[in-house]
C-alpha positions as CSV (number, residue, x, y, z in Angstrom):
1,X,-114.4,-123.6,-111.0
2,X,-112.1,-125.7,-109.3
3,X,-108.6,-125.7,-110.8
4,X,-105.3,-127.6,-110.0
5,X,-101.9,-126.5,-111.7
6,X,-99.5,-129.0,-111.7
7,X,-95.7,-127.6,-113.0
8,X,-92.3,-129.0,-112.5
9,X,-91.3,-125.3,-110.7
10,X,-93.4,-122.0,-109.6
11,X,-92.1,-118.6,-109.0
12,X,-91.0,-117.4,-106.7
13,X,-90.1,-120.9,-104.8
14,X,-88.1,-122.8,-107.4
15,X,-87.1,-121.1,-111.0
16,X,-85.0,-122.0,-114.0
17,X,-86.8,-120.5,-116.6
18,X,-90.3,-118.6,-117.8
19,X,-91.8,-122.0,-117.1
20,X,-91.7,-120.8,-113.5
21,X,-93.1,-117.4,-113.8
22,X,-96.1,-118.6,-115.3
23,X,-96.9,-120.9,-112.8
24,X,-96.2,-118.7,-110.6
25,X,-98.5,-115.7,-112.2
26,X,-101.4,-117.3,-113.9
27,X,-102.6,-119.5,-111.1
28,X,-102.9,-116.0,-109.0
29,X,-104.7,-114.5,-111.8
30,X,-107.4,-117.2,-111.9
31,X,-107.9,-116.9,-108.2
32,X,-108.8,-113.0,-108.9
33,X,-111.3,-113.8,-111.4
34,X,-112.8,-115.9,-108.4
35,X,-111.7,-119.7,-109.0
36,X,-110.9,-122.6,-106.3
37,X,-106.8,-123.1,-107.3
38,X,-104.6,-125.2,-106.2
39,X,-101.1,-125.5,-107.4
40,X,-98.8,-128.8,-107.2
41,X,-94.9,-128.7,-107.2
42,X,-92.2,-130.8,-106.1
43,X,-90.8,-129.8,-102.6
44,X,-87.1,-129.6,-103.8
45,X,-84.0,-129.3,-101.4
46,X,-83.4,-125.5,-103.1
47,X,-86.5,-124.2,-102.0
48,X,-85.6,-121.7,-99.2
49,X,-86.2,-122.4,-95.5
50,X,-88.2,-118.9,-95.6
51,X,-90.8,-120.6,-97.2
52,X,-90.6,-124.1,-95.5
53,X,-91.1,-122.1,-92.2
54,X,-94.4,-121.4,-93.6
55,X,-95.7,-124.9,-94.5
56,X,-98.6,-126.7,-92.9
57,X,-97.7,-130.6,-93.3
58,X,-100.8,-132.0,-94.5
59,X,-100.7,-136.3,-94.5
60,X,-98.0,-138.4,-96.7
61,X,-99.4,-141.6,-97.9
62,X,-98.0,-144.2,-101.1
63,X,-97.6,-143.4,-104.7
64,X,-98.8,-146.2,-107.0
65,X,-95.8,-146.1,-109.4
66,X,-95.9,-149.4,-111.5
67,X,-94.5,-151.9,-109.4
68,X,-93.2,-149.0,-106.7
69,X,-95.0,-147.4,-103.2
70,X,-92.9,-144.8,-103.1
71,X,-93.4,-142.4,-100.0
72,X,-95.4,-138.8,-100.7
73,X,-95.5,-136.3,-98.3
74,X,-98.1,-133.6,-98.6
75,X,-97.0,-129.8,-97.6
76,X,-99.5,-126.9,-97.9
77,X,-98.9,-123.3,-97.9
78,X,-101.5,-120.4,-98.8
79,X,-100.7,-117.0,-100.0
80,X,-102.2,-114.4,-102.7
81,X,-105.3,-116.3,-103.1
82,X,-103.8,-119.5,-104.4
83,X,-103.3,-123.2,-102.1
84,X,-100.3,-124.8,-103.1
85,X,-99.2,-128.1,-102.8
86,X,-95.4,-129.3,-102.2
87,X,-94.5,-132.4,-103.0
88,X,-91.9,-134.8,-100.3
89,X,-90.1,-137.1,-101.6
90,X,-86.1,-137.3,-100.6
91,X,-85.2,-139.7,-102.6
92,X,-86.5,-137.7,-106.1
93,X,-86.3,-134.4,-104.8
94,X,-83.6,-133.8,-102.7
95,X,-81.1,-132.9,-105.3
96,X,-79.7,-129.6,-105.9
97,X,-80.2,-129.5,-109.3
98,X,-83.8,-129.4,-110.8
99,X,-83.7,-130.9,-113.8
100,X,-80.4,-133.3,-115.5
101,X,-80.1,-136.8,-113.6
102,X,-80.3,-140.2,-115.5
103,X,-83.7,-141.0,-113.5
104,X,-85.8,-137.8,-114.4
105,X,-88.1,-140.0,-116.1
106,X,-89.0,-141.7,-112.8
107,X,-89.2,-138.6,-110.8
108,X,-91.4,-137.0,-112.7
109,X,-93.1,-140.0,-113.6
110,X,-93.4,-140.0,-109.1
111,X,-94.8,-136.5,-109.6
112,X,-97.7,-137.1,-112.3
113,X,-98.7,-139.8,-110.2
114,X,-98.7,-137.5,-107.0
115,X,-100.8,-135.3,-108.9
116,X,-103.2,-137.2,-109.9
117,X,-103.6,-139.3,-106.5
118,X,-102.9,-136.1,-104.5
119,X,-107.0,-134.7,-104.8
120,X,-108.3,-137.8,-103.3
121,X,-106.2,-137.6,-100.4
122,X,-106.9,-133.8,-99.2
123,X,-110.4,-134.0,-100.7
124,X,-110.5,-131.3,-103.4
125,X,-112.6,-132.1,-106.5
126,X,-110.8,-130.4,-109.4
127,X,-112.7,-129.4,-112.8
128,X,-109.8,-128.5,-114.4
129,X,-106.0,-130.1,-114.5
130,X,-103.6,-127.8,-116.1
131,X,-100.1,-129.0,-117.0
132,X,-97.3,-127.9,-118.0
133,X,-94.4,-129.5,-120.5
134,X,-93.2,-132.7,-120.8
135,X,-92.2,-133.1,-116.8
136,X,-96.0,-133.6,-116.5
137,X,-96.9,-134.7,-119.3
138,X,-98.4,-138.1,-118.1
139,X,-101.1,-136.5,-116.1
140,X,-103.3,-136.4,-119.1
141,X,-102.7,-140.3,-119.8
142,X,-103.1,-141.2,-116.5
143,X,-106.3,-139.1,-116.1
144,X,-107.7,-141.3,-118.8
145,X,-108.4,-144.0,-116.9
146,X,-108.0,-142.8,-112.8
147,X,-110.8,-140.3,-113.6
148,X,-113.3,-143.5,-113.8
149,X,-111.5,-144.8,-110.2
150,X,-111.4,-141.9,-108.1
151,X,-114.5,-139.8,-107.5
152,X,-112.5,-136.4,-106.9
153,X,-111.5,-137.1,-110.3
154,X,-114.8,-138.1,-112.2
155,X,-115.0,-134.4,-113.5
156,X,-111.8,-133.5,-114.3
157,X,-110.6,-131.9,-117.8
158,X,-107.1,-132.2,-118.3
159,X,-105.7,-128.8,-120.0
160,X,-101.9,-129.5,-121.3
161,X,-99.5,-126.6,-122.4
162,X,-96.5,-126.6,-124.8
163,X,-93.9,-124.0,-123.3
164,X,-91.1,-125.6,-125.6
165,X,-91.8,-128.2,-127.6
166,X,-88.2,-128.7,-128.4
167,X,-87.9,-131.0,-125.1
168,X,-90.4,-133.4,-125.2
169,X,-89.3,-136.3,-122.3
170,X,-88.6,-139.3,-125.1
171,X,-86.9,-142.2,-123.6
172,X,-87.0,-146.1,-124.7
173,X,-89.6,-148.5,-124.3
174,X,-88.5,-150.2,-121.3
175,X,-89.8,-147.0,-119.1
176,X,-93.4,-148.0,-120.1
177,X,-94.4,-150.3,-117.7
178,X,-91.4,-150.6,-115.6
179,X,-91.2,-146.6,-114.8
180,X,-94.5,-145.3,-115.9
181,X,-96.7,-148.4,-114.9
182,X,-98.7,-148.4,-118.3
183,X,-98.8,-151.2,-120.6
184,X,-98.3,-151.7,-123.8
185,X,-101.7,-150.7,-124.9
186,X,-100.4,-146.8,-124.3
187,X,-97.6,-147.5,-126.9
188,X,-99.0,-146.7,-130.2
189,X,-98.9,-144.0,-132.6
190,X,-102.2,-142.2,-131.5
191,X,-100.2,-142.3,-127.7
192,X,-96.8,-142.9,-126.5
193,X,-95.1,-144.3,-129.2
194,X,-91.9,-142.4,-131.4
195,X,-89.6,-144.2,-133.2
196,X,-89.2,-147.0,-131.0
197,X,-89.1,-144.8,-128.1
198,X,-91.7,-143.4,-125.8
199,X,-92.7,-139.2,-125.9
200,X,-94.1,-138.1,-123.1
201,X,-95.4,-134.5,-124.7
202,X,-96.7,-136.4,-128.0
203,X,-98.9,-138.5,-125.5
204,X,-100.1,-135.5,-123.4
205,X,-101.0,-133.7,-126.8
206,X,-103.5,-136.7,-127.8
207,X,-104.3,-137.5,-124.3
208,X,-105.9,-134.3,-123.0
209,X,-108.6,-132.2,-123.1
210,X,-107.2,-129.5,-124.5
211,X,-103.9,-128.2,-125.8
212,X,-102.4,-124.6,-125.7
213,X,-99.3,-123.0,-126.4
214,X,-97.6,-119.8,-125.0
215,X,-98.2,-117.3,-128.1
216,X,-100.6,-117.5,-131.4
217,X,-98.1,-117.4,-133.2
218,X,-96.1,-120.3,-132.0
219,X,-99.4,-122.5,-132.4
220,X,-99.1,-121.9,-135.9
221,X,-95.4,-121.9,-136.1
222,X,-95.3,-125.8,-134.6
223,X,-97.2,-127.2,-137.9
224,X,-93.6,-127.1,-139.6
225,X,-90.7,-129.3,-139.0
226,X,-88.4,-126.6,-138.6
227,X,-90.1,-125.5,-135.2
228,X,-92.0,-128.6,-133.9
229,X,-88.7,-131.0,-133.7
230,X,-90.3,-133.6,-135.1
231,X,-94.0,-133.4,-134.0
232,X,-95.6,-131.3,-137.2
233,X,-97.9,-134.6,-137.7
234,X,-99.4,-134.6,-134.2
235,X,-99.5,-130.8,-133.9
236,X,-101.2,-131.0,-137.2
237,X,-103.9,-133.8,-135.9
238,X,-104.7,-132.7,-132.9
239,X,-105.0,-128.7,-134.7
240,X,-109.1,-129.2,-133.7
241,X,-108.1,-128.7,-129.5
242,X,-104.6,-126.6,-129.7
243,X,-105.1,-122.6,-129.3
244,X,-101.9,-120.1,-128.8
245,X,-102.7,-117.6,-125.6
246,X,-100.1,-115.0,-125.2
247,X,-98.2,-115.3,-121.7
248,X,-98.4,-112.0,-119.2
249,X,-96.0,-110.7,-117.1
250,X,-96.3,-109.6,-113.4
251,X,-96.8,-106.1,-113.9
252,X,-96.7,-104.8,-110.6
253,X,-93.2,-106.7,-110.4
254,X,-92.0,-104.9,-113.2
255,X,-93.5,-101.3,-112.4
256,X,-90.8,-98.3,-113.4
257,X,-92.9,-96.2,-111.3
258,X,-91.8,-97.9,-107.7
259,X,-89.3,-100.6,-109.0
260,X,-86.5,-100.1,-106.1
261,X,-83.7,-101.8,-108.1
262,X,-84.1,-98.3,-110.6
263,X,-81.3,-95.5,-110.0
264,X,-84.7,-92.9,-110.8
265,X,-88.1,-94.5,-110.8
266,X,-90.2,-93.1,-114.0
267,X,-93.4,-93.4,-115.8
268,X,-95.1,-93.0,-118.9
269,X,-96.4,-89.6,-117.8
270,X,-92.6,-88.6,-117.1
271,X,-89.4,-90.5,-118.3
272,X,-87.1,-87.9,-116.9
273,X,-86.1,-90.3,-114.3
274,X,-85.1,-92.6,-117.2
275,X,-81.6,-90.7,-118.4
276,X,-80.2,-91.3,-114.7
277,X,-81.4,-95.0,-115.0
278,X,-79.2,-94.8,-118.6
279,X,-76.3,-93.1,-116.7
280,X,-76.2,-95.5,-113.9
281,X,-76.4,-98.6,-116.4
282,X,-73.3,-96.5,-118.1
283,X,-71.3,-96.6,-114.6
284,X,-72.4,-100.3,-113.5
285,X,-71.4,-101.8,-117.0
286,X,-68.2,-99.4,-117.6
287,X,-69.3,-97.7,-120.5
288,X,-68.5,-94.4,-121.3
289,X,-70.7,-91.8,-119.9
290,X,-72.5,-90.1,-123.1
291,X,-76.4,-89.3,-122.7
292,X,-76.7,-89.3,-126.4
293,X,-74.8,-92.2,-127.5
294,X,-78.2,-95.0,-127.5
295,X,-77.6,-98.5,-125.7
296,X,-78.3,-101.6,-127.1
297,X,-78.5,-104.2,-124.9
298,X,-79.1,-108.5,-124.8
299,X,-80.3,-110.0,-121.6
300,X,-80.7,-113.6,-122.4
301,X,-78.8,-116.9,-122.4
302,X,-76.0,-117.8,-124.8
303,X,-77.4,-120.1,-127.1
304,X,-77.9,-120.4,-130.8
305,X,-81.5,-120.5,-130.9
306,X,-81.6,-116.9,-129.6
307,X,-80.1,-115.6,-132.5
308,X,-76.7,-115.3,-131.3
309,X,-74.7,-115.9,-134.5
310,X,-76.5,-112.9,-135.4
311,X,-75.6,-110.8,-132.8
312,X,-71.8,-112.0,-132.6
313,X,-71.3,-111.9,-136.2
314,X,-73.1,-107.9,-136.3
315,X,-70.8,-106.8,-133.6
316,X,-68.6,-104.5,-135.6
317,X,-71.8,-103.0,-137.8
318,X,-73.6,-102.4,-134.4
319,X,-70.6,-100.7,-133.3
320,X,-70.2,-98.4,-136.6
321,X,-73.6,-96.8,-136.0
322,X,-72.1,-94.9,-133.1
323,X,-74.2,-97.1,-130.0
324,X,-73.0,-98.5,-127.5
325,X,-73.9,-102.1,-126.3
326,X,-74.2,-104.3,-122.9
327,X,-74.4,-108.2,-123.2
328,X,-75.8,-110.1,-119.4
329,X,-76.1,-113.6,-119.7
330,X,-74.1,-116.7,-119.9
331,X,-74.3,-119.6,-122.4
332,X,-71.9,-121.2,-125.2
333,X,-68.3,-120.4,-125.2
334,X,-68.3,-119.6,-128.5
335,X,-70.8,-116.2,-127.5
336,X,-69.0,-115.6,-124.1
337,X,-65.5,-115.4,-126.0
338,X,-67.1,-112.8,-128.9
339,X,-68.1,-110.5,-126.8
340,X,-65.0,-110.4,-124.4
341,X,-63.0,-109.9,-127.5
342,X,-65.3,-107.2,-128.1
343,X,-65.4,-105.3,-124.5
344,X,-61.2,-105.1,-125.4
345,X,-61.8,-104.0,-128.9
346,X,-64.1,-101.3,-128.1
347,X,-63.3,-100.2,-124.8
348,X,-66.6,-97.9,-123.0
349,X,-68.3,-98.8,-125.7
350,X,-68.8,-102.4,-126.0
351,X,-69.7,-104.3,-122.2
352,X,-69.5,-108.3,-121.7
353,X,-71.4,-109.2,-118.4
354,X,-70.6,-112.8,-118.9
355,X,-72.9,-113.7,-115.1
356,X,-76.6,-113.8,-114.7
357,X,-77.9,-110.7,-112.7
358,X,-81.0,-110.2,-111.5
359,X,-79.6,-106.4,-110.7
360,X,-78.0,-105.9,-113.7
361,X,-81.2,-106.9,-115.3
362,X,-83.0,-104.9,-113.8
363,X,-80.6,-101.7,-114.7
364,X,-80.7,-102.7,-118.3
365,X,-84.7,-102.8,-118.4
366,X,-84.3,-99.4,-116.9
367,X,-81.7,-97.6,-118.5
368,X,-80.9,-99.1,-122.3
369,X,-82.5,-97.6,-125.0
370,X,-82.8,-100.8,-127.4
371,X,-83.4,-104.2,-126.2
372,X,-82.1,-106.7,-129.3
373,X,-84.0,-110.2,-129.5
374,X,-83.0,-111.6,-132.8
375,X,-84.4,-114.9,-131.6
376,X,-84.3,-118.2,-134.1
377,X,-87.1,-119.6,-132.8
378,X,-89.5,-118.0,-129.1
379,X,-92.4,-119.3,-127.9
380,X,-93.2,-116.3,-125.8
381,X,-90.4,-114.5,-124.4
382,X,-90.6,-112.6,-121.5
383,X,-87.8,-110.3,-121.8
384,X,-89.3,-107.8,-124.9
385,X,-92.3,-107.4,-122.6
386,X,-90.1,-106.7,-119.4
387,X,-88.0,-103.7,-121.4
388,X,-91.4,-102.4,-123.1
389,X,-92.7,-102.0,-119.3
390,X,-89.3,-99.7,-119.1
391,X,-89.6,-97.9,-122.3
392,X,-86.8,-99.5,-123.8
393,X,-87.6,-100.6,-127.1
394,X,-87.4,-104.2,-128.6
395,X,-85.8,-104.8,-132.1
396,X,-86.9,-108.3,-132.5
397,X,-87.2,-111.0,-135.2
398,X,-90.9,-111.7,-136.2
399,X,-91.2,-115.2,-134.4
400,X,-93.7,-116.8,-131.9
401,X,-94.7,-114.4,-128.7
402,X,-92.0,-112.0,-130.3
403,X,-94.2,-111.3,-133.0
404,X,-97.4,-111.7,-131.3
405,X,-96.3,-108.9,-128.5
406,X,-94.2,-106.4,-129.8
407,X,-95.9,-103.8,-133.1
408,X,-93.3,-102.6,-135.8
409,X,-93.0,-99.2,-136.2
410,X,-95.0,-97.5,-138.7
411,X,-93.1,-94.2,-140.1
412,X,-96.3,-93.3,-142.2
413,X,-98.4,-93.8,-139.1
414,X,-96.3,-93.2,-136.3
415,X,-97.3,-96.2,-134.6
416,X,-96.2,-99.1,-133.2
417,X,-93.7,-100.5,-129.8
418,X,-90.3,-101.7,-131.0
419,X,-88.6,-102.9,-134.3
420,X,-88.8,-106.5,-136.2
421,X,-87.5,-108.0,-139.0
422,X,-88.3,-111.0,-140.6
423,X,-85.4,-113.5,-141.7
424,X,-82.9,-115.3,-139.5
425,X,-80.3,-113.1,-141.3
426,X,-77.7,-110.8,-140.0
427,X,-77.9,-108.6,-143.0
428,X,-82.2,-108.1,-142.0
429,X,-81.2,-107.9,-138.4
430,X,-78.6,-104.8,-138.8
431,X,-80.8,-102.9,-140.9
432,X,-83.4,-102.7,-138.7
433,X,-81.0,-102.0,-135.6
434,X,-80.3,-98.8,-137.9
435,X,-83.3,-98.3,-138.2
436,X,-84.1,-98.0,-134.8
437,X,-80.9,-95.7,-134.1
438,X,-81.9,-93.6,-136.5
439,X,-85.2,-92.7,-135.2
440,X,-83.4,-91.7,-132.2
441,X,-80.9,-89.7,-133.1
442,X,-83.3,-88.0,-136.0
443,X,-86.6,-87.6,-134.0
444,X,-86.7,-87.7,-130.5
445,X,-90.5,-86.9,-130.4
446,X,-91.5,-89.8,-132.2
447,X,-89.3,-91.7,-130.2
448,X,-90.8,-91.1,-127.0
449,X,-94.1,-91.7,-128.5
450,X,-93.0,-95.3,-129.4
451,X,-91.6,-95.4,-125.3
452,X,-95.2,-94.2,-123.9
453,X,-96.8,-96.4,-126.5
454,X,-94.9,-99.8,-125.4
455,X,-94.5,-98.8,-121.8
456,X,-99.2,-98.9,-122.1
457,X,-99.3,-102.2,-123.6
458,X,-101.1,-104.3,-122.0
459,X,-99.1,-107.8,-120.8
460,X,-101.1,-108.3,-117.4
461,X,-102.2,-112.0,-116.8
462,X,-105.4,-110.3,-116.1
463,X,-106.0,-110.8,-120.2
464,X,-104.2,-114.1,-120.7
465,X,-106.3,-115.5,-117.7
466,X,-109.9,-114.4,-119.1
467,X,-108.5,-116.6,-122.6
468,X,-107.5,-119.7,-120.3
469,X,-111.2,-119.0,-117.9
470,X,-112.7,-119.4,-122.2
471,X,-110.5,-122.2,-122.5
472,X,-111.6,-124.3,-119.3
473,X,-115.4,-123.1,-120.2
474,X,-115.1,-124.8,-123.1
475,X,-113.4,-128.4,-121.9
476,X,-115.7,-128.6,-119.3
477,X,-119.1,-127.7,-120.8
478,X,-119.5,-124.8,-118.5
């Protein structure tokens, strides 16, 4: 099967968020299973030279962007299986920032167009077009009519996928045909049309083929208001073609067993190598140095939606149980000033890394003991599936991939991978962060069976990828 993935930024070129990591993982995984795929992305000025110095410049031709030619220049590069595409453009692309600027519209608008005219240029017939959130979300609309204009495109399924629905590229009117080049046919409510304004995502969601979203659970959670932001109705009439498919991680990325950033590498088989990870975290983050004491620790941005007001407002119950705690990430002021207050209330005891670090990431997979995720509202999340990989174990709220990926533990049973709760409540969210410390200071045993049982889940792409291969089997008829 021939596949093009078209996102807005792949791993490990260009990344801002888990958008990137999928696009950079999945497409690799489909090659493995033996697919033709190609991946398209916009050449932006922060992609390194290290990777420019292994481009092949293909051909540029024009884009047909309403009443605009812009230039497109074609860039090729090859590596793990997959052929990816880069996008030229200056004038769109050469900004430092990815995303942000009053004309995103237009210069994403530039790069569904690139995507769709870019097969006819190098000659590559593609079955299936997956895209990704609302930066190409007109690929699907645009497919409906090109695919009866270009013969690379007279087969071609359009696949779209909801990462966050919360941003969903609305704008007014006037984009329509002077930005996008479609006429006012595309504006009504079976399309483009919101309020008076255009959506990009509520278009792609009737437009294509087929719809998924990054956990089963967020599929269903998107038919109420509270976690669609305004698109229950067309999540709801367009239920017949949308399917949840749990993201994977890079497994071999994240690999206690030879991950070099680790003080000790460990495995399942032997976590000895773990307590040196915990005492290095202890040393990096300035916490005292007390095997016993368990570490509780946040790696995430410093918003509300990830349960924050939670967290900030626990701070003192969390530190009454006798654990210690590390915070990495930077967000609101509101969360960055509640936990410096607390790093000088509870000296070695309470640490505020107010930075992002892919190191002192990395020493917190490896060396806490509880990873807290009291998230709002998660489509996937990556980071409970990272710290399972390292045996630390996730106390999380029961939402989207949160639920979907991480299995309560079961005292009757003994099984299960981490800790949940149910309620955005802080009340909920403390007891089972007791919980959780309990179990380790009472029964160690059981404890390390929960490690050895989250550290064997299996988050390969390998599984997601055979659900998308069922996916694009189905679109296409094949």
């Amino acid at each position: 099967m021939n596949i093009l993935f078209a996102s807005s930024e792949v791993a490990p070129f260009i990344k801002s968020g888990g958008l990137a990591d999928v696009a950079g993982s999945l497409p690799q995984a489909m090659a493995q299973l033996g697919h033709d795929v190609r991946v398209i992305l916009p050449l932006y000025e922060r992609i390194g030279g290290e990777w420019r110095e292994q481009m092949t410049f293909l051909q540029n031709y024009n884009i047909h962007l309403a009443w605009r030619t812009p230039y497109c220049g074609i860039f090729e590069l090859k590596r793990d299986g997959v052929t990816y595409y880069f996008v030229d453009n200056e004038y769109y692309f050469k900004r430092w920032e990815i995303y942000g600027h009053f004309d995103d519209a237009e210069r994403f608008a530039f790069f569904s167009r690139a995507v769709i005219e870019t097969p006819g240029h190098v000659g590559f017939f593609p079955d299936i077009i997956h895209c990704n959130d609302w930066q190409t979300a007109l690929v699907p609309i645009y497919l409906l009519s090109e695919r009866n204009l270009v013969p690379e495109l007279r087969g071609a399924k359009s696949v779209f996928t909801i990462h966050n629905i919360e941003y969903q590229g609305r704008y007014g009117r006037e984009v329509l045909e002077n930005v996008f080049g479609l006429d006012q046919s595309y504006c009504h409510e079976r399309m483009l049309a919101y309020y008076n304004d255009v959506n990009m995502m509520k278009g792609a969601i009737y437009a294509a083929d087929y719809v998924t979203t990054v956990s089963p659970s967020y599929a269903e959670e998107l038919r109420y208001d509270f976690y669609a932001h305004g698109l229950a109705g067309v999540v709801a009439d367009n239920a017949h073609k949308i399917r949840g498919i749990l993201n994977g991680i890079d497994v071999n990325r994240y690999d206690p067993r030879k991950d070099k950033g680790l003080a000790k590498t460990f495995s399942d088989k032997s976590l000895k190598g773990k307590a040196e990870c915990k005492a290095a975290l202890q040393e990096m983050a300035g916490l005292e140095k007390d095997p016993e004491a368990p570490i509780v620790a946040c790696v995430s941005r410093l918003v509300s939606h990830k349960g924050f007001d939670l967290v900030s407002g626990a701070i003192h119950d969390i530190m009454g149980t006798g654990a210690q705690m590390v915070v990495l990430g930077t967000g609101e002021w509101r969360y960055e000033e509640a936990f410096r207050q607390a790093a000088w209330q509870y000296p070695g005891r309470f640490s505020a890394q107010i930075m992002y670090s892919d190191p002192f990431a990395t020493a917190i997979y490896g060396g806490a003991d509880l990873f807290l995720m009291p998230s709002v509202a998660e489509p996937c999340g990556l980071s409970q599936m990272i710290a399972m990989r390292y045996g630390t174990l996730p106390v999380v709220r029961e939402t989207g991939g949160l639920r979907d990926s991480v299995q309560p533990y079961n005292q009757y049973t003994g099984e299960g991978t981490g800790f949940s709760f149910a309620n955005v409540d802080q009340g909920d969210m403390t007891w089972a962060l007791r919980q959780a410390i309990e179990l380790y200071y009472a029964n160690r045993k059981t404890w390390t069976a929960l490690q050895k049982n989250a550290m064997t889940s299996d988050f390969s792409w390998t599984r997601s990828a055979k659900d998308y291969e069922e996916v694009y089997h189905w679109v296409t008829g094949g």
